[in-house]
TORTORKE-127829 format. One line per 4 residues: number of its first residue (from 1); for each residue x, y, z of N, C-alpha, C. Coordinates in nm, 2 decimals. Example, Ala and Ser with C-alpha at 12.3 -4.5 7.8 and 13.67 -1.06 7.14 Angstrom:
<atoms>
1> 1.32:-0.57:0.78:1.23:-0.45:0.78:1.32:-0.33:0.78  1.28:-0.22:0.71:1.37:-0.11:0.71:1.29:0.00:0.79 $
</atoms>
This chain:
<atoms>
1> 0.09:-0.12:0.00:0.00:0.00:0.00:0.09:0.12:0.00  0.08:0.22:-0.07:0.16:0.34:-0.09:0.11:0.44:0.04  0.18:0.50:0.04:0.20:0.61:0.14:0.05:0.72:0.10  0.04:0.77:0.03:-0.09:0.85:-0.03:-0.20:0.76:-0.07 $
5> -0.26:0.61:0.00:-0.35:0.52:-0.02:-0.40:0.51:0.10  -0.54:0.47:0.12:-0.60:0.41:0.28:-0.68:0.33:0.24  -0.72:0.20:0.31:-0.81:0.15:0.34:-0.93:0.19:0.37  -1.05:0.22:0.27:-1.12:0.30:0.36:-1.23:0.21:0.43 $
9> -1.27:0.22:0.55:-1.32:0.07:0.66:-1.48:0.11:0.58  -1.58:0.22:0.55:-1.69:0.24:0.55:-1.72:0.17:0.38  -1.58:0.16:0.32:-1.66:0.09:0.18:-1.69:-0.05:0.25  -1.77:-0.11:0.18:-1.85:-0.21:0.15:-1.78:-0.33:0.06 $
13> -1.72:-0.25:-0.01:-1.61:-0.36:-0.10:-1.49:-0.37:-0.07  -1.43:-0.28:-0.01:-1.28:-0.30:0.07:-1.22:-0.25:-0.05  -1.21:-0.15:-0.12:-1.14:-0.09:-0.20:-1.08:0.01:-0.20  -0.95:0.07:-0.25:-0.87:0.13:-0.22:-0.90:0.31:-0.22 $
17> -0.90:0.37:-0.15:-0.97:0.54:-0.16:-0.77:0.58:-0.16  -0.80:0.68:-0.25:-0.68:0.75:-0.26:-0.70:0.87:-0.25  -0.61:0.94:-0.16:-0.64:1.10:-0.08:-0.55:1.16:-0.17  -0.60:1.26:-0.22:-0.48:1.38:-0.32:-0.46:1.47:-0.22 $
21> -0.37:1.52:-0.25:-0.31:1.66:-0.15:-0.27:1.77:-0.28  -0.31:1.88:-0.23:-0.28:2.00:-0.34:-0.12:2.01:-0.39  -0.12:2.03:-0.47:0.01:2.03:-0.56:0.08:2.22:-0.48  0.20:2.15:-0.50:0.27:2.31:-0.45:0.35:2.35:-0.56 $
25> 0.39:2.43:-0.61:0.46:2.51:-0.67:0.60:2.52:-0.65  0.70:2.44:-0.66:0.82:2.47:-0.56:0.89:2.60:-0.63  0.85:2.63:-0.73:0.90:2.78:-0.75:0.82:2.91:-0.71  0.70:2.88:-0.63:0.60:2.99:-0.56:0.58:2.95:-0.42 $
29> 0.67:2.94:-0.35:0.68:2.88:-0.22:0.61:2.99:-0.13  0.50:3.12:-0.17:0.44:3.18:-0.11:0.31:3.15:-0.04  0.33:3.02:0.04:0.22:2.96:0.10:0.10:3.06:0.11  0.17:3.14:0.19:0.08:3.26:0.31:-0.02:3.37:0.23 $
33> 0.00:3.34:0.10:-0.06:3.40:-0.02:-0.05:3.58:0.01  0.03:3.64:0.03:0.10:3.71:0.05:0.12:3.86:-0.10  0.05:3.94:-0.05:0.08:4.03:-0.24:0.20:4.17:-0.21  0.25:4.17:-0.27:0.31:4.30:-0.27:0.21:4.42:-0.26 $
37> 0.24:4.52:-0.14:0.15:4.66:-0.12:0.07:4.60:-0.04  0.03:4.51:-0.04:-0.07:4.51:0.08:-0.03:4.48:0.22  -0.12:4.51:0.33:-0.07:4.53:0.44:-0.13:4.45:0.55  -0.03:4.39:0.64:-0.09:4.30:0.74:-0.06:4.33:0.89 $
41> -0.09:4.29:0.99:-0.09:4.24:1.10:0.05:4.20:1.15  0.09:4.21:1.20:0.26:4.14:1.26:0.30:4.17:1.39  0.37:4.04:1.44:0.42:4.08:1.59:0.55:3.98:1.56  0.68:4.11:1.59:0.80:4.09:1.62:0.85:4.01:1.74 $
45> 0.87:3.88:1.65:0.92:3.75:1.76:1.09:3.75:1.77  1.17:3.82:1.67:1.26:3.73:1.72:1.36:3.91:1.61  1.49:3.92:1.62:1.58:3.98:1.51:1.67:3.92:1.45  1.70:3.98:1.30:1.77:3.89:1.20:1.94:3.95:1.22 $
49> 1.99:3.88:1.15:2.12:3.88:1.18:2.17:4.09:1.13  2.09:4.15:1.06:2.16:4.24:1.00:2.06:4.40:1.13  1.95:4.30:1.22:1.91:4.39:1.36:1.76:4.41:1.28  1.69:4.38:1.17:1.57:4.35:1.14:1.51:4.27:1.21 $
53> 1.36:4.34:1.23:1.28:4.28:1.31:1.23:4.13:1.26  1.21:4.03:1.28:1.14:3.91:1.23:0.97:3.84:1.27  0.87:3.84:1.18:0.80:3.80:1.19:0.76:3.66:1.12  0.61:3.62:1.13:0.59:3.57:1.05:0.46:3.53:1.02 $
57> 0.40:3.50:0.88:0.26:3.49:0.85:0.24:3.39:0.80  0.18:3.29:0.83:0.12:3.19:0.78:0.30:3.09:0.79  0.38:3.11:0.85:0.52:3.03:0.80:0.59:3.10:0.75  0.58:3.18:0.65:0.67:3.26:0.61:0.72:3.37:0.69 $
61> 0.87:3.42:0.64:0.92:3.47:0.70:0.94:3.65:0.65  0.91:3.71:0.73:0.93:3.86:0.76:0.96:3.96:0.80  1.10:4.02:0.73:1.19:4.12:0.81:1.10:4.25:0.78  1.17:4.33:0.84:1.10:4.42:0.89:1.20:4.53:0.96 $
65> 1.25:4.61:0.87:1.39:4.69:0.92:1.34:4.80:1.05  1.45:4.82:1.17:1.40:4.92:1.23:1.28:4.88:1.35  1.23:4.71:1.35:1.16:4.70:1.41:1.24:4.63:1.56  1.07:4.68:1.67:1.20:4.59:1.76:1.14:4.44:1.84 $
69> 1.23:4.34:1.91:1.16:4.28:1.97:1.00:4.34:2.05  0.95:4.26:2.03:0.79:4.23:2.07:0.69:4.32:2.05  0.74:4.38:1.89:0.65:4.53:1.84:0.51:4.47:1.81  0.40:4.48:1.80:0.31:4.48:1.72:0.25:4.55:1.63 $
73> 0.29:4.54:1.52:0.29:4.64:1.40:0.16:4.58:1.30  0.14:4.72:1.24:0.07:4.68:1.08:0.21:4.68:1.03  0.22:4.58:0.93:0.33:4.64:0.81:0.31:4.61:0.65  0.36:4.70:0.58:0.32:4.68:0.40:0.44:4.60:0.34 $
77> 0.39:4.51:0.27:0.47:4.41:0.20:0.58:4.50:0.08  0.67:4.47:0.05:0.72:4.59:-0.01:0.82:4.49:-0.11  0.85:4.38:-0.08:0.91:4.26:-0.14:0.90:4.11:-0.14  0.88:4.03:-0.20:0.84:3.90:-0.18:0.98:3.84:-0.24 $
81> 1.06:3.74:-0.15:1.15:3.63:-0.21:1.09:3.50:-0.25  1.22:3.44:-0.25:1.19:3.30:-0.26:1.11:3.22:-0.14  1.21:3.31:-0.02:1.13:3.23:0.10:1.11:3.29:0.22  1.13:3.44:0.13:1.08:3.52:0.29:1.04:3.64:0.22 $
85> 0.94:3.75:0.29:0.90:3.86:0.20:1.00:4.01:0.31  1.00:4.12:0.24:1.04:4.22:0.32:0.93:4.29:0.35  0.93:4.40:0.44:0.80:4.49:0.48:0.88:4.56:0.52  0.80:4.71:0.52:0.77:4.85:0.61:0.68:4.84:0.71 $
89> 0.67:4.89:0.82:0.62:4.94:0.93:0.50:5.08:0.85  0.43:4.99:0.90:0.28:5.10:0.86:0.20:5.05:0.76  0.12:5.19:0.68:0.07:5.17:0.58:0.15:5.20:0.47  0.29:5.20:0.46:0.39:5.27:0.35:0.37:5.44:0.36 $
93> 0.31:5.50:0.33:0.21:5.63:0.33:0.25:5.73:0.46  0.17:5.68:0.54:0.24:5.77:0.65:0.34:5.72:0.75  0.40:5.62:0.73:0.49:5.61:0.84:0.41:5.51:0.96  0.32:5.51:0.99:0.29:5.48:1.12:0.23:5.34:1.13 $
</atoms>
């Protein structure tokens, strides 16, 4: 029996049910669905090596310059990587 097959007990025939799982993209690794400009929710868990604040949404990862341990910020997406996006503090706009 393969790893992605089950037994399912409720058939009647004893036939094999096969569970699909959504296909990922390994070149769009932006689980968190995540857009450039738009603005989210964030709390500064942890800083990166260059004193960027670190968050994170959905798994992904989010620096965040200038921020500090245990801020709670809005912040605007302002870059998306491969496996982490950058942000501003605020709405981009005013600062705040």
């Amino acid at each position: 029996m393969s790893n992605n097959s089950i037994l399912a007990k409720s058939n009647p025939k004893n036939e094999l049910a096969t569970f699909q799982t959504a296909a990922v993209d390994p070149r769009n690794p932006n689980k968190a669905g995540l857009q450039v400009g738009n603005t989210y929710p964030l709390k500064i868990v942890d800083l990166g090596r260059k004193g960027d604040g670190v968050g994170y949404i959905d798994g992904m990862v989010i620096f965040v310059k200038s921020a500090s341990m245990g801020d709670d910020l809005r912040v605007k997406i302002i870059q998306i990587r491969h496996n982490c996006a950058i942000a501003i503090k605020g709405d981009g706009e005013t600062g705040e």
